[in-house]
C-alpha positions in Angstrom: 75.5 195.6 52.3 74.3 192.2 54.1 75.4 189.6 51.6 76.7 187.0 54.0 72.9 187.4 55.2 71.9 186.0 51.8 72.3 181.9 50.3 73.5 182.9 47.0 73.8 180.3 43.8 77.6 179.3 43.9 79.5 180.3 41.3 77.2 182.7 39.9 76.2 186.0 39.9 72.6 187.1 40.8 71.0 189.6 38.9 67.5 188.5 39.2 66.0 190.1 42.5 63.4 191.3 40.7 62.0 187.8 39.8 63.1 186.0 43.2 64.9 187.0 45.8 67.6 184.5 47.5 66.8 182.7 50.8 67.8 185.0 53.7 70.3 182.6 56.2 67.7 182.9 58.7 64.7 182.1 56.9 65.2 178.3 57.4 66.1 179.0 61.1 62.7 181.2 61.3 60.9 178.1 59.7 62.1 175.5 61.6 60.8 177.1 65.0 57.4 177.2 63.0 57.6 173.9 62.2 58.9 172.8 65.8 55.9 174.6 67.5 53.3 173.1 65.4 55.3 169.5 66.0 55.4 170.1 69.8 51.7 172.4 70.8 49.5 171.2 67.5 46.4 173.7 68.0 48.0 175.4 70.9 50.6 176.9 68.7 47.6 179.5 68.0 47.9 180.8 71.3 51.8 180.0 72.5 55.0 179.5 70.4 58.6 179.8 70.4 58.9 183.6 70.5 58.2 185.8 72.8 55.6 187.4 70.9 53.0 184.4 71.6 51.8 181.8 69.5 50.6 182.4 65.4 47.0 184.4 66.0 48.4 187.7 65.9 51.4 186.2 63.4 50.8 188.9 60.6 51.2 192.0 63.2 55.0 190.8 63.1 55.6 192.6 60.0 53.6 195.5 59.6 55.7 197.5 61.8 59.2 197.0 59.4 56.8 196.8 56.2 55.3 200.1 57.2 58.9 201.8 57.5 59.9 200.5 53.6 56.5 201.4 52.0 56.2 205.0 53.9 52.9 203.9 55.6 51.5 203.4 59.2 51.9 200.3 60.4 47.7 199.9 60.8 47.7 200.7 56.9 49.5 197.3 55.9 49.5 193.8 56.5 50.0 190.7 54.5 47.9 188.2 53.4 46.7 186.3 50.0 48.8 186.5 46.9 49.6 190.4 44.8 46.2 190.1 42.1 44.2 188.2 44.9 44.4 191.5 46.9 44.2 193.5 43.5 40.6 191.8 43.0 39.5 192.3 47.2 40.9 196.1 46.5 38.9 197.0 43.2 35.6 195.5 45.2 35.9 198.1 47.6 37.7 201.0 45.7 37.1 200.5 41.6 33.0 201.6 42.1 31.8 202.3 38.9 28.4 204.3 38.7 27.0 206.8 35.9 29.6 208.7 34.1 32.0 207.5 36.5 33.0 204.4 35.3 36.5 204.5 33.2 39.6 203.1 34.5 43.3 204.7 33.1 46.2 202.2 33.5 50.0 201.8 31.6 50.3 200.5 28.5 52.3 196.9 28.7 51.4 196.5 32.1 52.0 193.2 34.0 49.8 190.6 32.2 47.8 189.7 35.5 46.7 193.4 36.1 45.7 193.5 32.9 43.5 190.5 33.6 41.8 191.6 36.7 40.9 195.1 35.3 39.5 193.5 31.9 37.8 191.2 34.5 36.8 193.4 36.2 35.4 195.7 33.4 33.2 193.2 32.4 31.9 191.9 35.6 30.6 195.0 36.3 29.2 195.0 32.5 31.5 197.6 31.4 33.6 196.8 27.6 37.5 197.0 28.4 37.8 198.7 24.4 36.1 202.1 25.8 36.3 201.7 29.1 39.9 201.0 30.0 42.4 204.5 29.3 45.9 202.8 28.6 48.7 205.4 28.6 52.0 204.2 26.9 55.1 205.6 25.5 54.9 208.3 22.8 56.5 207.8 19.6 60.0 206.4 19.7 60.3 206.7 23.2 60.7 203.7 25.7 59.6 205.9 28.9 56.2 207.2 29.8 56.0 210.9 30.3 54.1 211.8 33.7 52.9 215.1 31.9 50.8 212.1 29.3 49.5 210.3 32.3 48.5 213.9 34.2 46.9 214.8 31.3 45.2 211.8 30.3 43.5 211.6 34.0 42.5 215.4 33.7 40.7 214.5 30.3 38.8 212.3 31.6 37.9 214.0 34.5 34.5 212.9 36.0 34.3 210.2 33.4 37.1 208.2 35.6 36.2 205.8 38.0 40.3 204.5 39.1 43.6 205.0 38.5 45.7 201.7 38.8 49.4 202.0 37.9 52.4 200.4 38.7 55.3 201.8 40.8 58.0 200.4 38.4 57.2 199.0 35.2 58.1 195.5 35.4 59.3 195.5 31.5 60.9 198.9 31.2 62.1 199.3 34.7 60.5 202.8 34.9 60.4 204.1 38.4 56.9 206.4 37.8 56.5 209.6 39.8 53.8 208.1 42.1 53.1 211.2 43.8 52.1 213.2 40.7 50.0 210.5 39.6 47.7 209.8 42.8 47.8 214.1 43.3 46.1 214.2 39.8 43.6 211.0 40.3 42.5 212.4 43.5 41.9 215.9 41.8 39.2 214.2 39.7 37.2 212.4 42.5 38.8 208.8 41.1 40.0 206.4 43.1 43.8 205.7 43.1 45.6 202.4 43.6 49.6 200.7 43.1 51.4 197.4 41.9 54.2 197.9 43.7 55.6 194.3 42.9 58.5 195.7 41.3 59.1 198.9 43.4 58.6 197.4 47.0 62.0 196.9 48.7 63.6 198.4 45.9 62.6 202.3 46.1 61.8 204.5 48.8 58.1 204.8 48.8 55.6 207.1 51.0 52.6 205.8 50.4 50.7 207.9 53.4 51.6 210.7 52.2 51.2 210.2 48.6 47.5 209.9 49.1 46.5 206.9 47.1 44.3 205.1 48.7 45.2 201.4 48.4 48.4 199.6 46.8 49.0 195.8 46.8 52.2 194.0 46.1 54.3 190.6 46.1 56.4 189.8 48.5 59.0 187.3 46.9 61.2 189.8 44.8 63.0 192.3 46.8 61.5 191.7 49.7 63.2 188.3 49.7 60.2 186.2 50.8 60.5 182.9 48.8 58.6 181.2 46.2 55.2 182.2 46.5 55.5 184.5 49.8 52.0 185.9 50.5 51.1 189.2 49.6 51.2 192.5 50.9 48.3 195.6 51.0 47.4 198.9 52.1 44.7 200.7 52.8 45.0 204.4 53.5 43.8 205.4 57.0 40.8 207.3 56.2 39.2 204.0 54.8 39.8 202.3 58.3 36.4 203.2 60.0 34.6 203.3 56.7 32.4 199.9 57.8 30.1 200.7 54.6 32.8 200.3 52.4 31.8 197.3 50.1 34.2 194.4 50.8 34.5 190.2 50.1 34.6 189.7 53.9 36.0 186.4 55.3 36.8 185.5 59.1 40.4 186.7 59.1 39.4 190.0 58.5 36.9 190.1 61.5 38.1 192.1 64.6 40.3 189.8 66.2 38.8 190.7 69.5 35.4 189.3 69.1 36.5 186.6 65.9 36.0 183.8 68.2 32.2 184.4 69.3 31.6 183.0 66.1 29.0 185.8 65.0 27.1 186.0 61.8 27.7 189.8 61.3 31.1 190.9 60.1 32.9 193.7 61.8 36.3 194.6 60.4 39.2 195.1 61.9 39.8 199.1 61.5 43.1 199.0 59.9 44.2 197.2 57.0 44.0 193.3 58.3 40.5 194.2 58.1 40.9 193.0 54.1 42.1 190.0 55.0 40.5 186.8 54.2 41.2 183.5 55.6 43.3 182.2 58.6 47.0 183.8 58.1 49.6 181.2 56.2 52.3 180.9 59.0 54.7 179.0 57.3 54.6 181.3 54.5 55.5 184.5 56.5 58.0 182.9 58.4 61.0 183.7 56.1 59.5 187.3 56.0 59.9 187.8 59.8 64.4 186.7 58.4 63.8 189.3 55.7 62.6 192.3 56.2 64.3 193.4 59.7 67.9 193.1 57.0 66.3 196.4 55.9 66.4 198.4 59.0 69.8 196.5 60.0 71.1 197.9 56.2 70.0 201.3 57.1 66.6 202.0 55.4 65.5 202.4 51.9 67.2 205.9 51.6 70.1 203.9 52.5 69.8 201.3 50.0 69.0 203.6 47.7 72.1 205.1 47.7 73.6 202.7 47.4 71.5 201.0 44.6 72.1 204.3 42.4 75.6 203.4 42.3 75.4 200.2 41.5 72.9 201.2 38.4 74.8 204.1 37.8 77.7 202.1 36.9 75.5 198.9 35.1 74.0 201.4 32.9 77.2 203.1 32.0 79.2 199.5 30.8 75.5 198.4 29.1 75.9 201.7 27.2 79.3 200.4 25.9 77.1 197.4 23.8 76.1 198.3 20.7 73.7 194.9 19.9 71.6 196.5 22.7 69.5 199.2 23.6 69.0 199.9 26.8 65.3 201.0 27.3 65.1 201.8 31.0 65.9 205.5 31.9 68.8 207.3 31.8 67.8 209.6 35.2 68.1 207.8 38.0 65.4 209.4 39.5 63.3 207.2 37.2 65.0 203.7 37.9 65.0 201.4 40.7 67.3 198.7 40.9 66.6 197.3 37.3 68.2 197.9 33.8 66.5 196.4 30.9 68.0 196.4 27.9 66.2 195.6 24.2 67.5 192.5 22.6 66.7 192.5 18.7 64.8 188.6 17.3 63.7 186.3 19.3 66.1 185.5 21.9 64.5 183.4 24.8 67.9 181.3 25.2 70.2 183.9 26.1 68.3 183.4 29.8 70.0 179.8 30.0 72.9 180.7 28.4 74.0 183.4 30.5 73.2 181.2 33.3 75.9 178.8 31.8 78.0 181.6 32.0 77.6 182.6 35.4 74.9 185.4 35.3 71.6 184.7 36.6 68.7 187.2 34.8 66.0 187.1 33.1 64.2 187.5 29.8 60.7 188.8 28.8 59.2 188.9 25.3 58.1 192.2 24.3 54.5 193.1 24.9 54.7 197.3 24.6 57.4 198.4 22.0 55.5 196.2 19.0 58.5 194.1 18.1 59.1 190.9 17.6 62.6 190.7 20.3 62.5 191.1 24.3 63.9 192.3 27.2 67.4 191.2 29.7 66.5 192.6 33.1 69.4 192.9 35.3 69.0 193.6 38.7 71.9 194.7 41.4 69.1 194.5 44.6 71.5 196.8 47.0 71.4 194.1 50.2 73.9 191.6 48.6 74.9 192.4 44.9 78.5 193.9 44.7 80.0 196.4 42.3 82.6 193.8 41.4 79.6 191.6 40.5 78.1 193.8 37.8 81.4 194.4 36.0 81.6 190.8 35.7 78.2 190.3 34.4 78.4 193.0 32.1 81.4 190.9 30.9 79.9 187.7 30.5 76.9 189.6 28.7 79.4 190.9 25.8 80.8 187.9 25.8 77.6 185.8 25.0 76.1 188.4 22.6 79.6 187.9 20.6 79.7 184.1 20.8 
């Protein structure tokens, strides 16, 4: 655990990782030399800077070496750059390519509002209607989980009628950790195309997404990954896209091979590797406080590591939760389906338990319910394994009981 690497809100406990993760110590540290480069070299900070790495041209390449490691990927598969459904929308250009038959898409059922939007959008700017074209898989009957056997299935049916598979890696409601693997083996079996949100599952499971097979996956980097408010997004693009120059793509200059970028040349040649999706000029001062965060997860061991560790703190969260009787919990009981969150089902509408809980001392969140049909909503509690102790989810699970009795 690195929690004296974290600023932490005094006096409370933090539980809500999975919305935003605290400020890393050295994330202001990491900005300020940033900010002191651009003070002191202006334009020449492109070329030069305070690290030993050079100046901010080649600023993104920083990460993808760490970022590869906690996604299971090669570094030339990811880079960051944009925000999460930005990159969602520059993904399904190049990889959601409807034609004939071929042109359904299967996602979750309750998924994240925004994915929702782009594939609807993205249904009908290809001319497609979202009410026969869009395949949403959700829980059967009195069940809170979705069973991978119903996804499998589901792809398998519609066979050469789908055009993409685009699911989540943990449902950001339920806290369902999917089985990944199964899902992209079955997609690709079918001749679809196969993408991720990982916004909830990045920095908070292991993942291997080389090996897996999908071919891309975009995600956020201010939750687990500890980024900050509005931390530019990550991608990836398998390798075997990489030379694929046909591949249809919303090209911009920051995508260009950086080796010729500066010739200024009408025709676009992508970098082979996954910067060549990128867009426009890198945001520096928005990736600093990534270069503070995401070493803390080779320092902390590794996701195997922090997965261990994360399994005992759920392990235990779900245990006292279980003790409540004015709640259900609705993420699943086998840790093999969890990541670091527990949701739990709060009967009515109950948007004010989020402030006070806070007043209490427990920082989570709350979410209305948009895929069990009732009219209540969701506590998400999240122990992130760099800084939350086992002392601290006792507590909360203490203040929790107390509110709900008050």
């Amino acid at each position: 655990m690195l929690r004296d690497r974290f600023h932490l809100p005094k006096d409370k406990i933090y539980l809500c990782g999975n919305s935003l993760g605290p400020q890393p110590v050295a994330a202001a540290e990491q900005l300020a030399a940033e900010m002191k480069s651009w003070k002191v070299r202006a334009v020449e900070g492109w070329w030069n800077g305070e690290s030993s790495e050079g100046g901010w041209l080649g600023y993104h390449r920083r990460v993808e070496e760490t970022l590869g490691r906690i996604v299971g990927a090669r570094a030339a598969e990811v880079t960051i750059a944009n925000a999460l459904t930005v990159n969602l929308h520059l993904m399904l250009v190049s990889f959601f390519r409807p034609e004939g038959r071929r042109r359904k898409v299967i996602m979750e059922a309750g998924a994240f509002p925004s994915d929702q939007h782009a594939i609807i959008s993205q249904l009908k700017f290809h001319g497609l209607d979202p009410a026969t074209d869009l395949i949403e898989i959700g829980p059967r009957q009195g069940e809170f989980s979705i069973q991978t056997e119903d996804i499998t299935k589901a792809i398998h049916d519609a066979g050469d009628e789908l055009a993409l598979v685009l699911w989540s890696g943990i449902h950001y409601y339920t806290g369902q950790f999917f089985e990944l693997e199964a899902i992209a083996k079955a997609g690709k079996s079918v001749g679809a195309a196969v993408g991720f949100d990982l916004a909830h599952a990045v920095g908070n499971v292991p993942l291997s997404l080389h090996d897996w097979g999908c071919d891309f996956a975009v995600w956020c980097s201010y939750k687990y990954l500890n980024g900050g408010p509005g931390a530019p997004g990550g991608l990836f693009v398998h390798e075997r896209h990489h030379n694929n120059e046909d591949l249809p793509r919303f090209a911009g200059w920051w995508g260009h091979r950086e080796s010729d970028r500066f010739m200024m040349r009408r025709e676009f040649r992508p970098e082979p590797n996954a910067s060549g999706w990128q867009i426009s000029t890198a945001p520096v001062l928005g990736l600093a406080p990534l270069l503070a965060s995401l070493p803390l997860f080779d320092e902390a061991g590794g996701m195997k590591a922090l997965r261990t560790r994360s399994l005992k703190l759920t392990g235990r969260l779900h245990e006292l939760l279980n003790d409540l009787p004015e709640l259900t919990i609705i993420t699943p009981m086998d840790e093999a389906q969890r990541g670091a969150q527990i949701s739990v089902y709060v009967p009515g509408d109950r948007p004010e338990l989020e402030h006070q809980l806070s007043e209490a001392g427990l920082i989570v969140d709350y979410r209305q319910d948009n895929l069990l049909g009732g009219d209540g909503g969701v506590l998400r509690l999240a122990p992130a394994p760099l800084y939350a102790t086992m002392e601290e989810v006792d507590r909360a699970v203490e203040i929790l009981s107390g509110i709900l009795k008050s």
